[in-house]
N, C-alpha and C positions, 0 to 999 in steps of 0.2 A: 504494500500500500504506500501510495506515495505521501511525502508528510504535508503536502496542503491538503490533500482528501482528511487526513488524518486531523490535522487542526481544526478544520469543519467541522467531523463529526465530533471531536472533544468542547469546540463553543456552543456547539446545537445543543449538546449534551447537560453544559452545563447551566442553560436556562432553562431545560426541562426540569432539571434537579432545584435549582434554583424560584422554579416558578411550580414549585408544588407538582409538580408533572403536570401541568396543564397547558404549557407552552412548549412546540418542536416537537420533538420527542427522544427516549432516549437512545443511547450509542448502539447500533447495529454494528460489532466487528464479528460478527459470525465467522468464524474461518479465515477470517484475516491474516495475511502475512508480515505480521511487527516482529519477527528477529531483530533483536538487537535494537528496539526503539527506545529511546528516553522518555517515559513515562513518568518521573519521578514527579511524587505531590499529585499526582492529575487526581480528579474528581470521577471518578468510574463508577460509585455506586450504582446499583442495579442494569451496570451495562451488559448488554449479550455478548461476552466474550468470548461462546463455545465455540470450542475447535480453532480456533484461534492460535498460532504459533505465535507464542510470546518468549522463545527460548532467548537467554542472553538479554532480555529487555529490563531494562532500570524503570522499577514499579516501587521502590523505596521512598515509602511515605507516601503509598498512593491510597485512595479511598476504595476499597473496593466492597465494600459494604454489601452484603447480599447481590452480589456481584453471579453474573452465571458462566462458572467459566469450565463446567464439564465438558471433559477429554480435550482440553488445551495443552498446550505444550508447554510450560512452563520449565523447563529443563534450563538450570544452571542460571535463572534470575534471579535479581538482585528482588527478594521482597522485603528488606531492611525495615523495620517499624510499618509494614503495611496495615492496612486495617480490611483486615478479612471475615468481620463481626457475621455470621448468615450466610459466608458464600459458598457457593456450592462448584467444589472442586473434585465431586464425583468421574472418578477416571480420568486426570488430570497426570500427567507427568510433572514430576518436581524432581526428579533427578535432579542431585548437586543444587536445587535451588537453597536461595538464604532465607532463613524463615526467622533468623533472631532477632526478637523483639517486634514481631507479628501480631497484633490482635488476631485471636482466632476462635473466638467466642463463636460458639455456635456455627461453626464451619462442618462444613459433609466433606469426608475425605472418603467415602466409600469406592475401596478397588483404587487406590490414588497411585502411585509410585514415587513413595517418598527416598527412594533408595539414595544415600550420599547428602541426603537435605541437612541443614543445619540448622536446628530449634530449640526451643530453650521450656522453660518448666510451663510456658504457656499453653505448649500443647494439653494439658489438663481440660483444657475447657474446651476442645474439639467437640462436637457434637457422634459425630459420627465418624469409625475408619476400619468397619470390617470390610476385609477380603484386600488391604490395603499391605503395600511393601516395604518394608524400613532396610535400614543397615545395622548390622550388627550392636555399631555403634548409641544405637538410638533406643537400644532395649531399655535404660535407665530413664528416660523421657517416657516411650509407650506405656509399661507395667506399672507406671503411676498413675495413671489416669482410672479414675474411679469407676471406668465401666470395665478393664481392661479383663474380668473372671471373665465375663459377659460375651467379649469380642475374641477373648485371646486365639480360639481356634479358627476362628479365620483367617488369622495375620500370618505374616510372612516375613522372614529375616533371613537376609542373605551374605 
């Protein structure tokens, strides 16, 4: 996607967000190709981000608040302090993404591939991550989380 298409849909976006949703409307990046975009801080709340390749893209400090970003490609992004409160990253790759210091409140990671991600005791408050993949590394993060009798036979660690 080229970045004026791209600065369009993100000012459209943000008077939709801004105007109670009653104005524009919001971000259509369905399947969009944003490798490696500078998203940092943007305003994405309840954007359609599915299937979307966001691998390599700077979303550090971006809002992505009940955001719909199932089976995007999120592999190796920066989501530094994102705010991921609701969103739904069902089948979502996050290989090697950065998740420290993530709101993830109420996040769906179901079937995700969290494999090589790096995340901090926030993951506690996931909502959902059966049938999802971690790294070895991350069993101390997973097996904290208070549903994890509940989930633990679906997960995967590799």
């Amino acid at each position: 996607m080229n970045t004026d298409r791209l600065k369009e849909i993100l000012a459209d976006h943000k008077v939709w967000v801004e105007s109670g949703e009653q104005r524009v409307k919001r971000a259509d990046l369905r399947g969009a190709d944003l490798v490696g975009a500078s998203l940092n801080g943007a305003d994405l709340s309840y954007a359609d981000l599915s299937n979307a390749n966001l691998s390599f893209a700077d979303l550090s400090f971006a809002h992505l608040r009940n955001a719909d970003l199932r089976n995007a490609d999120l592999s190796n992004a920066n989501l530094w302090g994102a705010d991921l409160y609701g969103a739904h990253l069902n089948g979502a790759h996050l290989y090697g993404a950065d998740l420290r210091s993530t709101k993830l409140y109420g996040a769906q990671l179901v079937n995700a591939d969290l494999t090589g991600a790096r995340f901090e005791i926030e993951f506690k408050s996931v909502n959902s991550f059966r049938g999802a993949i971690f790294s070895e590394a991350a069993i101390p993060w997973v097996i904290l989380h208070p549903r994890w009798s509940e989930l633990a036979d679906s997960v995967k660690f590799v």
